[in-house]
mmCIF file of the N, C-alpha and C atoms, coordinates in Angstrom:
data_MODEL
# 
_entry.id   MODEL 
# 
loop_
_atom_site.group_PDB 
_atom_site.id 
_atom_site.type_symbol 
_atom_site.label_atom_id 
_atom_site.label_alt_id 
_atom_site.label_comp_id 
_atom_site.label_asym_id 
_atom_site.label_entity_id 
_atom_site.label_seq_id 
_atom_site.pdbx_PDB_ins_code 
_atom_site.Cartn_x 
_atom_site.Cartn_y 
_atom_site.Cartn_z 
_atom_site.occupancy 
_atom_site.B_iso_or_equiv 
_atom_site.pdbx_formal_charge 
_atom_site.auth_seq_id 
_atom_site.auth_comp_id 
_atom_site.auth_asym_id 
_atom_site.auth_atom_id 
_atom_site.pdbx_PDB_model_num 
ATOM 1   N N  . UNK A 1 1  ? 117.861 63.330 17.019 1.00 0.00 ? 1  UNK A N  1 
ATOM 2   C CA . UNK A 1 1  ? 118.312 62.090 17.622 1.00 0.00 ? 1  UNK A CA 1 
ATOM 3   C C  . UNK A 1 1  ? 119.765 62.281 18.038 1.00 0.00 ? 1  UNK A C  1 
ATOM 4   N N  . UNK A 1 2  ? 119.868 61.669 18.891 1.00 0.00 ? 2  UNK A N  1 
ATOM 5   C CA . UNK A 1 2  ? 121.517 61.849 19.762 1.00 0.00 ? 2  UNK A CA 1 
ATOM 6   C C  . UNK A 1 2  ? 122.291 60.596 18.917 1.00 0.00 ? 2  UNK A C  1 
ATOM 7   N N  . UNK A 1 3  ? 123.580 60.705 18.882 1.00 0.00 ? 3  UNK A N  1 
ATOM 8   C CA . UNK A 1 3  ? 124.532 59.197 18.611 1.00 0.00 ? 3  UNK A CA 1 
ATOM 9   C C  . UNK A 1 3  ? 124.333 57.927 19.087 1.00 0.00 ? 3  UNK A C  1 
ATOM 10  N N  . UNK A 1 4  ? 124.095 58.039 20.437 1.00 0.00 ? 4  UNK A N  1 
ATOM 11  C CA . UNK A 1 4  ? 124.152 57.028 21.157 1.00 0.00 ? 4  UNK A CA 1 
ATOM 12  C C  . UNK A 1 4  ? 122.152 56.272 21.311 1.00 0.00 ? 4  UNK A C  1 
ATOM 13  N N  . UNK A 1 5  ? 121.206 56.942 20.157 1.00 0.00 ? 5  UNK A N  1 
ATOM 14  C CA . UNK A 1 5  ? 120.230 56.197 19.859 1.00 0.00 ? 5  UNK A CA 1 
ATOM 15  C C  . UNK A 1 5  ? 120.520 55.935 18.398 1.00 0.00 ? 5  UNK A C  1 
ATOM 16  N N  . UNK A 1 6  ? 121.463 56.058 17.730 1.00 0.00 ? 6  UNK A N  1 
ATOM 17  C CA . UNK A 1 6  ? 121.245 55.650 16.603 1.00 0.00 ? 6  UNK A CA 1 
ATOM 18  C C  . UNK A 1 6  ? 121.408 53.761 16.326 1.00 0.00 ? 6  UNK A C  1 
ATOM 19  N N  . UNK A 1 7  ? 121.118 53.272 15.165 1.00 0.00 ? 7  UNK A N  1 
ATOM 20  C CA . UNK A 1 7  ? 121.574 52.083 14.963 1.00 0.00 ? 7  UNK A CA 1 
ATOM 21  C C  . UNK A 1 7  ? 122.667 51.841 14.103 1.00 0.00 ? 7  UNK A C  1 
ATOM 22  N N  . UNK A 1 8  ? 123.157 50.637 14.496 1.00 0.00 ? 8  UNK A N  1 
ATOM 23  C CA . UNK A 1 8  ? 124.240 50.317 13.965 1.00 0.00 ? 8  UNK A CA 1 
ATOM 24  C C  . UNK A 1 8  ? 124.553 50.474 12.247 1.00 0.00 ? 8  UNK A C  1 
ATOM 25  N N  . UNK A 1 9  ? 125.613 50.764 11.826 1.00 0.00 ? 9  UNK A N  1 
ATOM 26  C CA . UNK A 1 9  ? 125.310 50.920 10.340 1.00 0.00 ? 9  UNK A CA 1 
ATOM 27  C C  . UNK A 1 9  ? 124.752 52.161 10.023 1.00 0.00 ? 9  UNK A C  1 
ATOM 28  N N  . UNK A 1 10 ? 124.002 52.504 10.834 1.00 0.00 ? 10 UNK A N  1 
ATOM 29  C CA . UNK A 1 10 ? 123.184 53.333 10.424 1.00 0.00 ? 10 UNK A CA 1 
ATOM 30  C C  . UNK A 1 10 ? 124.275 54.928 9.642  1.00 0.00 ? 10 UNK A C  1 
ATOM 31  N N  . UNK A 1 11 ? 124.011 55.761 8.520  1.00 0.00 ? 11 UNK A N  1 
ATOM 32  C CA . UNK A 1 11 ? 125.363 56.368 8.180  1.00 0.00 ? 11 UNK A CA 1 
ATOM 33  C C  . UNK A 1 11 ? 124.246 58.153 8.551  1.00 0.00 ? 11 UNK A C  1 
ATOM 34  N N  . UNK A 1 12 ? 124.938 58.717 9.341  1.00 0.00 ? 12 UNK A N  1 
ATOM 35  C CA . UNK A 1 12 ? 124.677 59.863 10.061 1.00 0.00 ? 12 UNK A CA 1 
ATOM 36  C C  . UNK A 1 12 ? 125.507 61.586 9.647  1.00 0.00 ? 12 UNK A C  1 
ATOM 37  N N  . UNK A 1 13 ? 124.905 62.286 9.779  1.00 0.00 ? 13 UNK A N  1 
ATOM 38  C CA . UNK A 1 13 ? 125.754 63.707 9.805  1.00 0.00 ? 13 UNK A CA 1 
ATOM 39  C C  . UNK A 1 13 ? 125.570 64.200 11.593 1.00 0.00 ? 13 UNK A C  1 
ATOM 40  N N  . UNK A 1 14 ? 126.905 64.742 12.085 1.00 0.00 ? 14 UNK A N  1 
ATOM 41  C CA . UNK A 1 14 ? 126.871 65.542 12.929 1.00 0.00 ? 14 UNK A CA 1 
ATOM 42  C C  . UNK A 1 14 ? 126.324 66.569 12.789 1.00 0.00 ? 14 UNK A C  1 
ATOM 43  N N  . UNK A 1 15 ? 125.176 67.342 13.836 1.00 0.00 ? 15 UNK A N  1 
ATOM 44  C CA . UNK A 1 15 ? 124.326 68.546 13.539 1.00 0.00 ? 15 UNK A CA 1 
ATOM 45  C C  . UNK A 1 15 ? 124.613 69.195 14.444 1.00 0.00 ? 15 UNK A C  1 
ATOM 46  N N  . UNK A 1 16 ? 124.991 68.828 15.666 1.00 0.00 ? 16 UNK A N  1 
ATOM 47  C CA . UNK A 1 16 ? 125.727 70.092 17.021 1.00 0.00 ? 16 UNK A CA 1 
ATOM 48  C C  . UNK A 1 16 ? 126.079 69.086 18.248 1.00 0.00 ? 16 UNK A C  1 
ATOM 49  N N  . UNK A 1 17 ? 126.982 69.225 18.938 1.00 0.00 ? 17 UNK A N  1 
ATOM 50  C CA . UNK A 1 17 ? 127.108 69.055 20.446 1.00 0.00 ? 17 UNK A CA 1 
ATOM 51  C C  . UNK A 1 17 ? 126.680 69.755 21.087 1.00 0.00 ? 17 UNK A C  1 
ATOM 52  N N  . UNK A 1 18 ? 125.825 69.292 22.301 1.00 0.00 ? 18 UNK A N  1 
ATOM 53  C CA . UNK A 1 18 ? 124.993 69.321 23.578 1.00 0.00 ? 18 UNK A CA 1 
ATOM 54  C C  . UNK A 1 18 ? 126.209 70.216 24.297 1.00 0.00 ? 18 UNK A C  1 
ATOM 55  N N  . UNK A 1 19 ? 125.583 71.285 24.852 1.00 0.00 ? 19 UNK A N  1 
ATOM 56  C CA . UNK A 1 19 ? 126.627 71.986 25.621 1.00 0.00 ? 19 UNK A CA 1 
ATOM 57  C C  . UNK A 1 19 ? 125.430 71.604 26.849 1.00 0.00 ? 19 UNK A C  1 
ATOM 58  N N  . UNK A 1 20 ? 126.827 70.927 28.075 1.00 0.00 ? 20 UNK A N  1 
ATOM 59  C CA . UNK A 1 20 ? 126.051 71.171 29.489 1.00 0.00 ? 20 UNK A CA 1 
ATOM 60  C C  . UNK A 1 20 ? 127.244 71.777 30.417 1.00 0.00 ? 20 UNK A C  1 
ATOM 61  N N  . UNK A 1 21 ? 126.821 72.222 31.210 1.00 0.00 ? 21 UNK A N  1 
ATOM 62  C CA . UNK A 1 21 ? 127.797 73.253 32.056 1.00 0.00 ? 21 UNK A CA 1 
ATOM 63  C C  . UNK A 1 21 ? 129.312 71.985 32.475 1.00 0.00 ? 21 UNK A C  1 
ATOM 64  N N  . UNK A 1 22 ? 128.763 71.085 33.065 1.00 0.00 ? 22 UNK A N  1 
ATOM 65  C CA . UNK A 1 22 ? 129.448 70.208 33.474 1.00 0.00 ? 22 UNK A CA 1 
ATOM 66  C C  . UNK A 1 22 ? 130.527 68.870 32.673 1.00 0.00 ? 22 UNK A C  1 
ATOM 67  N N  . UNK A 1 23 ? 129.858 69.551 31.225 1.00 0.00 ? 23 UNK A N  1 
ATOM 68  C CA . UNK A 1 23 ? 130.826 68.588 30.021 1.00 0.00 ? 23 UNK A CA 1 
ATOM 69  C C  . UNK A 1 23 ? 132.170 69.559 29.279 1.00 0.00 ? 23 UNK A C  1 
ATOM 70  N N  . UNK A 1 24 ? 132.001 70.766 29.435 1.00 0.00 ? 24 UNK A N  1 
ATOM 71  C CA . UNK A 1 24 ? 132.938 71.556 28.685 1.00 0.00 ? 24 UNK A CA 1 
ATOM 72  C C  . UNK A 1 24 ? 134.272 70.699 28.424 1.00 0.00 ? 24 UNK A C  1 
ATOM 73  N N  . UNK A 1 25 ? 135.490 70.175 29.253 1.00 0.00 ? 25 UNK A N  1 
ATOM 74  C CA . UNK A 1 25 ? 136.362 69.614 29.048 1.00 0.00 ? 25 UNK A CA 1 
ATOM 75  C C  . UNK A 1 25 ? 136.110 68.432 28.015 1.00 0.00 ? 25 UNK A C  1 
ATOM 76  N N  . UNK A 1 26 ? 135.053 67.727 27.765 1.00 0.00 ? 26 UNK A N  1 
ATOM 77  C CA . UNK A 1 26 ? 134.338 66.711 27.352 1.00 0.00 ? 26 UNK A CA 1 
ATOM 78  C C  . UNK A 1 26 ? 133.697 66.820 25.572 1.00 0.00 ? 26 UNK A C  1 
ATOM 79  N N  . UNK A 1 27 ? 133.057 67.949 25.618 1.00 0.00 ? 27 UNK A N  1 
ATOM 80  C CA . UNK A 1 27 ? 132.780 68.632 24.514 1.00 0.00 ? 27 UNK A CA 1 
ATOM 81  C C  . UNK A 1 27 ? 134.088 69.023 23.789 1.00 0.00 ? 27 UNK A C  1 
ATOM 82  N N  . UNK A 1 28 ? 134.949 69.720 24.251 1.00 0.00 ? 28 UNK A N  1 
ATOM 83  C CA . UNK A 1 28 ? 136.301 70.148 23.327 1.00 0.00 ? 28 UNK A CA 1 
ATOM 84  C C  . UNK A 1 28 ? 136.857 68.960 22.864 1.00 0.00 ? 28 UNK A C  1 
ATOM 85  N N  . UNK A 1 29 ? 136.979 67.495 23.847 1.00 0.00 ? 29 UNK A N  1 
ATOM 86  C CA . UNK A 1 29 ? 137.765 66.480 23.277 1.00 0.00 ? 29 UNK A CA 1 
ATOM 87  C C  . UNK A 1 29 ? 137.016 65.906 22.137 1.00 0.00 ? 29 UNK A C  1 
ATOM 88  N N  . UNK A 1 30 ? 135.018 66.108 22.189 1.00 0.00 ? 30 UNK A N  1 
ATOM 89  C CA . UNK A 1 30 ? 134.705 65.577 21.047 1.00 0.00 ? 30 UNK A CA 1 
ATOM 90  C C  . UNK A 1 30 ? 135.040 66.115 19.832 1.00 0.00 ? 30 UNK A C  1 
ATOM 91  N N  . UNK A 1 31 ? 135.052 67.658 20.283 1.00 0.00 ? 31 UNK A N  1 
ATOM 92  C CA . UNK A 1 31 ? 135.502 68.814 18.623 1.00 0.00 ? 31 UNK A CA 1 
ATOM 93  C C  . UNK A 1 31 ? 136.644 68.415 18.282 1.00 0.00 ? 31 UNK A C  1 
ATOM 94  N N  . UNK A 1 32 ? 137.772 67.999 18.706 1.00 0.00 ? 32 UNK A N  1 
ATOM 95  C CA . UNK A 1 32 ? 138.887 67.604 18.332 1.00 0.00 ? 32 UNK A CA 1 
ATOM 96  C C  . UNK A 1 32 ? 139.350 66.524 17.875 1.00 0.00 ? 32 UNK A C  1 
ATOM 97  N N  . UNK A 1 33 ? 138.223 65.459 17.683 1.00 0.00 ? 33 UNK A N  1 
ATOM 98  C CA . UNK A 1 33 ? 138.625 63.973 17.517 1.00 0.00 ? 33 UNK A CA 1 
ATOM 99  C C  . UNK A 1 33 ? 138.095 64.277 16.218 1.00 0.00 ? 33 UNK A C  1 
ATOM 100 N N  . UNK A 1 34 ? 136.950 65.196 15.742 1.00 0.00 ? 34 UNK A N  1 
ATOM 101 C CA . UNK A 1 34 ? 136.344 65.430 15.193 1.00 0.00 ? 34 UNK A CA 1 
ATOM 102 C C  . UNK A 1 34 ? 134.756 65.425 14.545 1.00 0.00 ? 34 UNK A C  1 
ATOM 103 N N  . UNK A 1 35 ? 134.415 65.548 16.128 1.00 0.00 ? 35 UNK A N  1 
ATOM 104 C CA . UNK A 1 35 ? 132.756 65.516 15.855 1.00 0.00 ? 35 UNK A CA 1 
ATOM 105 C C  . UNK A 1 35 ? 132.670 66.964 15.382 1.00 0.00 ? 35 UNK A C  1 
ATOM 106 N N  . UNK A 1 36 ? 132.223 67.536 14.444 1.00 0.00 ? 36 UNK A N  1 
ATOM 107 C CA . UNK A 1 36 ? 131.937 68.346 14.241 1.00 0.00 ? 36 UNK A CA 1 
ATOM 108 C C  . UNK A 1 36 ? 130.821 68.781 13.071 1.00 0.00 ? 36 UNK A C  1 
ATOM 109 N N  . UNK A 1 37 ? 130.600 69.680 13.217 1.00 0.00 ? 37 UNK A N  1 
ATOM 110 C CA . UNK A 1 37 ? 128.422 69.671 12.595 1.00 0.00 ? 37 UNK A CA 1 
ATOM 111 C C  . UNK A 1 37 ? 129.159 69.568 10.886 1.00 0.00 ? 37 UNK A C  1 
ATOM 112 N N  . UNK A 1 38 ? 128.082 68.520 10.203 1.00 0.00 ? 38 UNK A N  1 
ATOM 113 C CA . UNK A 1 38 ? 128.845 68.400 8.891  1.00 0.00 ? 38 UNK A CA 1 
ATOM 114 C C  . UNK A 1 38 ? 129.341 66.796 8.833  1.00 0.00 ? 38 UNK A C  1 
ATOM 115 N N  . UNK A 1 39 ? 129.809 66.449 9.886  1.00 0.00 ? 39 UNK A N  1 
ATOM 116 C CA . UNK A 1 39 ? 130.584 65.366 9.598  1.00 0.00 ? 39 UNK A CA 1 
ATOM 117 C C  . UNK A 1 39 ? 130.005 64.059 9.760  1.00 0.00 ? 39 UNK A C  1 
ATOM 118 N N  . UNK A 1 40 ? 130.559 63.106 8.914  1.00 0.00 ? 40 UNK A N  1 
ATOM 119 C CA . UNK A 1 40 ? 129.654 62.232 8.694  1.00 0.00 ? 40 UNK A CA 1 
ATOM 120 C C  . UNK A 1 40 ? 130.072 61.064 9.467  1.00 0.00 ? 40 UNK A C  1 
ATOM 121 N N  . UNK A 1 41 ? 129.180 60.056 10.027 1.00 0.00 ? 41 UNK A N  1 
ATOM 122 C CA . UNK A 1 41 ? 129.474 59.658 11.406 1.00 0.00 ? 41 UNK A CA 1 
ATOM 123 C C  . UNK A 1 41 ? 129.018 58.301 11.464 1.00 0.00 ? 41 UNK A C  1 
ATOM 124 N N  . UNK A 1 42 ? 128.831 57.324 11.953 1.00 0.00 ? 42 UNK A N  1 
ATOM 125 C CA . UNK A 1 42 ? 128.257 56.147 12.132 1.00 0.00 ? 42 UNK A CA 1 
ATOM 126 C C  . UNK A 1 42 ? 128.882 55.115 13.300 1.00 0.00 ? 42 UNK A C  1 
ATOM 127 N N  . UNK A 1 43 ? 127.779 54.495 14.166 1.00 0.00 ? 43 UNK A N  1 
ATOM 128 C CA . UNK A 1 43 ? 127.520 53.465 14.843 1.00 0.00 ? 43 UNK A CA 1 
ATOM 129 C C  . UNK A 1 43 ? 128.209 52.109 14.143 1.00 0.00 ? 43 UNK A C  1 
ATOM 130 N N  . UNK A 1 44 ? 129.427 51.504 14.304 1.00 0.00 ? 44 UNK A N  1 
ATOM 131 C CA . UNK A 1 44 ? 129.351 50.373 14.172 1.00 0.00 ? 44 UNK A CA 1 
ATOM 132 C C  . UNK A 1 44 ? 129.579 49.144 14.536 1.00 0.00 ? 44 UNK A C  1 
ATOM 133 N N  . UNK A 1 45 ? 129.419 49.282 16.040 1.00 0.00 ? 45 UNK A N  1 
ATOM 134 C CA . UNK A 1 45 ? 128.733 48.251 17.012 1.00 0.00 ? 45 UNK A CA 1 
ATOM 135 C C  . UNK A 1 45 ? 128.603 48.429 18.627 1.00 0.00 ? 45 UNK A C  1 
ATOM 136 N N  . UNK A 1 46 ? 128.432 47.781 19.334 1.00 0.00 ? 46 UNK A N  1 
ATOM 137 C CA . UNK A 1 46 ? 128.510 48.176 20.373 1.00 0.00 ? 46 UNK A CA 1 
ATOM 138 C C  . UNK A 1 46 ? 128.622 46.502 21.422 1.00 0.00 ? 46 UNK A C  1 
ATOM 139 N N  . UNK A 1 47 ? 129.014 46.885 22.589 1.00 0.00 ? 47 UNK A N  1 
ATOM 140 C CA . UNK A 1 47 ? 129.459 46.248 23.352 1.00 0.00 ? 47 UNK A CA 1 
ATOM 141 C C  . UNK A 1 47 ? 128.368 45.295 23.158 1.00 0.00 ? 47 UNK A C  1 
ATOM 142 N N  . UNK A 1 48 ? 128.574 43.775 24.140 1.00 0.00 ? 48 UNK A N  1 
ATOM 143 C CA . UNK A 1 48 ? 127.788 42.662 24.379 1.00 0.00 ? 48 UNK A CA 1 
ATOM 144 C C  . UNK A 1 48 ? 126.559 43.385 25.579 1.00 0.00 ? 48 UNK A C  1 
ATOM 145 N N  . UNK A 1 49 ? 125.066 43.289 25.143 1.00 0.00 ? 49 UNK A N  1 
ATOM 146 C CA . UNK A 1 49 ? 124.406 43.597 25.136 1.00 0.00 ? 49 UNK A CA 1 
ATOM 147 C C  . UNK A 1 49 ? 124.037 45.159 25.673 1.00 0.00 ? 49 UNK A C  1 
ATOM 148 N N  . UNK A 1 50 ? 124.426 45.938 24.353 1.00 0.00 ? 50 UNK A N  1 
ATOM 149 C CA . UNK A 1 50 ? 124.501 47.460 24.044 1.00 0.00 ? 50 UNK A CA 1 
ATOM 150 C C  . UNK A 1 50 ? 125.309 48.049 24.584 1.00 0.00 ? 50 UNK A C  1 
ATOM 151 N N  . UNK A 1 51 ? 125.931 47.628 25.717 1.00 0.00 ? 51 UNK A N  1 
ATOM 152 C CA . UNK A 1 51 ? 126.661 48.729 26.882 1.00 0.00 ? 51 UNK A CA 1 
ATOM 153 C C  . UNK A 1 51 ? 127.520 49.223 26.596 1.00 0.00 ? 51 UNK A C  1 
ATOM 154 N N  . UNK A 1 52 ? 128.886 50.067 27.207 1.00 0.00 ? 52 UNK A N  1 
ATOM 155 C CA . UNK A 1 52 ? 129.544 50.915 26.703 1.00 0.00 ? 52 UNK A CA 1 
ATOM 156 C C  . UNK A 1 52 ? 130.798 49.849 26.492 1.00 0.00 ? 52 UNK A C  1 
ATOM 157 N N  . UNK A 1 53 ? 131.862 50.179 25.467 1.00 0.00 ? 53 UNK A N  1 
ATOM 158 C CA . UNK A 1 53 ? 132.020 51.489 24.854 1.00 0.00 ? 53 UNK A CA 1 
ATOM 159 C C  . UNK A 1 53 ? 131.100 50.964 23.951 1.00 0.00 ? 53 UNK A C  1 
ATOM 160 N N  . UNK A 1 54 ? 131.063 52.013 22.848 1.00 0.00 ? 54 UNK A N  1 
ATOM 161 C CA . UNK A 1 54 ? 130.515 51.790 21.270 1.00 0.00 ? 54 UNK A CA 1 
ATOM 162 C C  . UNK A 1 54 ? 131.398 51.900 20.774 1.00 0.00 ? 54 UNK A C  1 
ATOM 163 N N  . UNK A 1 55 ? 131.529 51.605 18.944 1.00 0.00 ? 55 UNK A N  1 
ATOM 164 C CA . UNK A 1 55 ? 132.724 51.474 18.557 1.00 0.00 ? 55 UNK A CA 1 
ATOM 165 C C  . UNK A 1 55 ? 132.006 52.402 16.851 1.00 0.00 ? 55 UNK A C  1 
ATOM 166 N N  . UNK A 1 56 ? 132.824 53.834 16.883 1.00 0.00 ? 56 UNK A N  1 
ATOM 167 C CA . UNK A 1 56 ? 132.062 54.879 16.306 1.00 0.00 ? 56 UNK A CA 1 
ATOM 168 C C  . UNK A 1 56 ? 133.206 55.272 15.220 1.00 0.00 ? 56 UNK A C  1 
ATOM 169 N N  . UNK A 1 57 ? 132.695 55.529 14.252 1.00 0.00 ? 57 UNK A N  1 
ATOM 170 C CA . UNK A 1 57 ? 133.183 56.000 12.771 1.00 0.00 ? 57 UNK A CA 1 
ATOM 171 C C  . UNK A 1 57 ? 133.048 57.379 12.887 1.00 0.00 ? 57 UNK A C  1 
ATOM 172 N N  . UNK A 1 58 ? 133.881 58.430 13.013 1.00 0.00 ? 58 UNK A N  1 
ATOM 173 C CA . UNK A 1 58 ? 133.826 60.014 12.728 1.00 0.00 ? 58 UNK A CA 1 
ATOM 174 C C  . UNK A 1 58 ? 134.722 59.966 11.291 1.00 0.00 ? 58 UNK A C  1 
ATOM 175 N N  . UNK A 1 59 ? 134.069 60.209 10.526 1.00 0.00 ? 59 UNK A N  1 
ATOM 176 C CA . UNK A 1 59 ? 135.436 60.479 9.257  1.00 0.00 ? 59 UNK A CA 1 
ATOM 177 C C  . UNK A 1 59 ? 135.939 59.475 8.641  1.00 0.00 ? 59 UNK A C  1 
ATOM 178 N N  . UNK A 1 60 ? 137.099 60.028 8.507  1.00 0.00 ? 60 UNK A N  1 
ATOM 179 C CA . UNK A 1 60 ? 137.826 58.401 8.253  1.00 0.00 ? 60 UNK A CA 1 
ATOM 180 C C  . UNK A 1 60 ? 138.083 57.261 9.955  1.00 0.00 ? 60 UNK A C  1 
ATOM 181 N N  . UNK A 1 61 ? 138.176 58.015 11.114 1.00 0.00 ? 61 UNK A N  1 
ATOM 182 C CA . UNK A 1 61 ? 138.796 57.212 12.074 1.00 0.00 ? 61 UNK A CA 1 
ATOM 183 C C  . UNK A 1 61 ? 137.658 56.780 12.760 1.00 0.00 ? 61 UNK A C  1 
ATOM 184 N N  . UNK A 1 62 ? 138.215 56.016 13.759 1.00 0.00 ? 62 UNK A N  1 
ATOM 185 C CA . UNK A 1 62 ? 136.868 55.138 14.487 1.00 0.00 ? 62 UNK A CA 1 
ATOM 186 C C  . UNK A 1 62 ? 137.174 55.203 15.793 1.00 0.00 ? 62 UNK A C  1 
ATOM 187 N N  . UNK A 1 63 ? 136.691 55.623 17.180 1.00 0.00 ? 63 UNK A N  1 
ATOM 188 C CA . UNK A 1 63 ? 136.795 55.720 18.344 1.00 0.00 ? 63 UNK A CA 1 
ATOM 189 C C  . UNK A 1 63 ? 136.075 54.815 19.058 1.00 0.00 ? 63 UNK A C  1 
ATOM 190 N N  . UNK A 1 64 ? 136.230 54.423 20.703 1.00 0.00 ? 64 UNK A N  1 
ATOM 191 C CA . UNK A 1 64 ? 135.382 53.723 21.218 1.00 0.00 ? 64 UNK A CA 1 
ATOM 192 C C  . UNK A 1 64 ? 134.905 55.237 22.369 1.00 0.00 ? 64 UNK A C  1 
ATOM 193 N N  . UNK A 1 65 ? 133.363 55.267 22.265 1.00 0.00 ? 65 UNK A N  1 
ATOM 194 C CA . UNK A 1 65 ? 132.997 56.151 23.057 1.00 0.00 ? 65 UNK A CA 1 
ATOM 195 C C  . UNK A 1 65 ? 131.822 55.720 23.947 1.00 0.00 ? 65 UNK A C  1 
ATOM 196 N N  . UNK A 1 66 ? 132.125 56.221 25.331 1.00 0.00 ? 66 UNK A N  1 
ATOM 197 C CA . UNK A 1 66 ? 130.830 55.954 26.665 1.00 0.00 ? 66 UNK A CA 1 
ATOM 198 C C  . UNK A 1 66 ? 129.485 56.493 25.514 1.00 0.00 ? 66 UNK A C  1 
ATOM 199 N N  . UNK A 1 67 ? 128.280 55.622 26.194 1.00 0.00 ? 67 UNK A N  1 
ATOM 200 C CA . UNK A 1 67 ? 127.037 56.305 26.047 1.00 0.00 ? 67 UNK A CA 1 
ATOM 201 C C  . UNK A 1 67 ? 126.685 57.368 25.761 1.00 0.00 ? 67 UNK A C  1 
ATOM 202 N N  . UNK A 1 68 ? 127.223 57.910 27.309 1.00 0.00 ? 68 UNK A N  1 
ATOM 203 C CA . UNK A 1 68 ? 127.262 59.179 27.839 1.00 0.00 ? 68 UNK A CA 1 
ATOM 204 C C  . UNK A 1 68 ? 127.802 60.103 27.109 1.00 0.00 ? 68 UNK A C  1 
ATOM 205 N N  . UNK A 1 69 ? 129.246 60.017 26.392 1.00 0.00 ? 69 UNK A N  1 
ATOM 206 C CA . UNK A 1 69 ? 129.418 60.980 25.441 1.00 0.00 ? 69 UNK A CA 1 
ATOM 207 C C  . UNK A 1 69 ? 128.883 60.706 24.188 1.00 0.00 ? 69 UNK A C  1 
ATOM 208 N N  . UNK A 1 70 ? 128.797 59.682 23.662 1.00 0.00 ? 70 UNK A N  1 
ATOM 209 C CA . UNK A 1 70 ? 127.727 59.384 22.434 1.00 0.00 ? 70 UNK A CA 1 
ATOM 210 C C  . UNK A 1 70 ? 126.727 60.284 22.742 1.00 0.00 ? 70 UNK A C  1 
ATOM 211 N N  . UNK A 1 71 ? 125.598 60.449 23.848 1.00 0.00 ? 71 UNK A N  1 
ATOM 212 C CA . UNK A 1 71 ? 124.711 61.523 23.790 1.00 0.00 ? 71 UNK A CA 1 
ATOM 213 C C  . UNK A 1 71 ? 124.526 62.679 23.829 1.00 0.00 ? 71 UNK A C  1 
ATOM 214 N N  . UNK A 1 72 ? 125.730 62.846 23.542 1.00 0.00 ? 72 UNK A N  1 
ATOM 215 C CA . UNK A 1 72 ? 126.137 64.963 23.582 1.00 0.00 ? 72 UNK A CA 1 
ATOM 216 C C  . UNK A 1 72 ? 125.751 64.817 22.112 1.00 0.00 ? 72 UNK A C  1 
ATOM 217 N N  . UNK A 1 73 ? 126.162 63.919 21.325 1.00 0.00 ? 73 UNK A N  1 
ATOM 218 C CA . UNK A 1 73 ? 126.211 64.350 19.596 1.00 0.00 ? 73 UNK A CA 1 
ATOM 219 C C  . UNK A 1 73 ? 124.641 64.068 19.278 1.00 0.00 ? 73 UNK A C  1 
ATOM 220 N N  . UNK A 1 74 ? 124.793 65.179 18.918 1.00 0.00 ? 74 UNK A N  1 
ATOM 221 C CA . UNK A 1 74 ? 122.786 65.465 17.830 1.00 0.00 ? 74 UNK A CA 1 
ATOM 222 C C  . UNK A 1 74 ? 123.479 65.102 16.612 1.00 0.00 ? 74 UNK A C  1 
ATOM 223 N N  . UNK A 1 75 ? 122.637 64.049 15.962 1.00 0.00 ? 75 UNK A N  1 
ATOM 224 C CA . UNK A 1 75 ? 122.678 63.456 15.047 1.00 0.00 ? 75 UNK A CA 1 
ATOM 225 C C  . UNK A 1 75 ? 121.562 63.991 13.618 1.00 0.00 ? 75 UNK A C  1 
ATOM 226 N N  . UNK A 1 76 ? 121.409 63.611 12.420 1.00 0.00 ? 76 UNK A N  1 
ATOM 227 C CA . UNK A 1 76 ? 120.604 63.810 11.390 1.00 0.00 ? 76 UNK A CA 1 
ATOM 228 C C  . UNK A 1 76 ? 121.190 62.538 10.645 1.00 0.00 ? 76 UNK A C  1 
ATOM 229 N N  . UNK A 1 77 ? 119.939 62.278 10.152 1.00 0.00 ? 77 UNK A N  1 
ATOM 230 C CA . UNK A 1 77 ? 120.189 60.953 8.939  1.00 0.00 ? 77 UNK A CA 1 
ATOM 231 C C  . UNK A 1 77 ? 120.601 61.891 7.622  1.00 0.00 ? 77 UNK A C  1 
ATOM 232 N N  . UNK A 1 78 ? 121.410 61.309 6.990  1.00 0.00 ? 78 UNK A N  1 
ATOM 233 C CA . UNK A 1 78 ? 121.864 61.469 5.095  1.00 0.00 ? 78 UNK A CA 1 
ATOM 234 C C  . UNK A 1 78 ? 121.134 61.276 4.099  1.00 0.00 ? 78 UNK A C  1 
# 
């Protein structure tokens, strides 16, 4: 399952980022915020009716991220 199908609350491990030719710049900013495989992650809410941003727990910090990059992250339940 990707990030951006998970549910809210829901408490997640990072398992890999989606490499696509056309995200590279995109992918490094997620490794650095700290998506990284291992890390524990969660959905906790999202815009008025689902749309972007989402508002995402990596770690201790919380980001607002597009869909679109929400679906690079492969997700696993805990």
């Amino acid at each position: 399952m990707n990030l951006d199908q998970a549910d809210n609350g829901q408490i997640l491990r990072v398992k890999r980022i989606h490499s696509l030719p056309q995200s590279t710049e995109l992918i490094h900013q997620l490794e650095d915020i700290g998506f990284i495989p291992g890390e524990q992650v969660s959905v906790l809410r999202r815009n008025i009716l689902g749309g972007d941003p989402m508002m995402i727990r990596v770690g201790t910090s919380t980001f607002a991220l597009r869909k679109n990059e929400a679906a690079l992250v492969e997700v696993e339940p805990i």
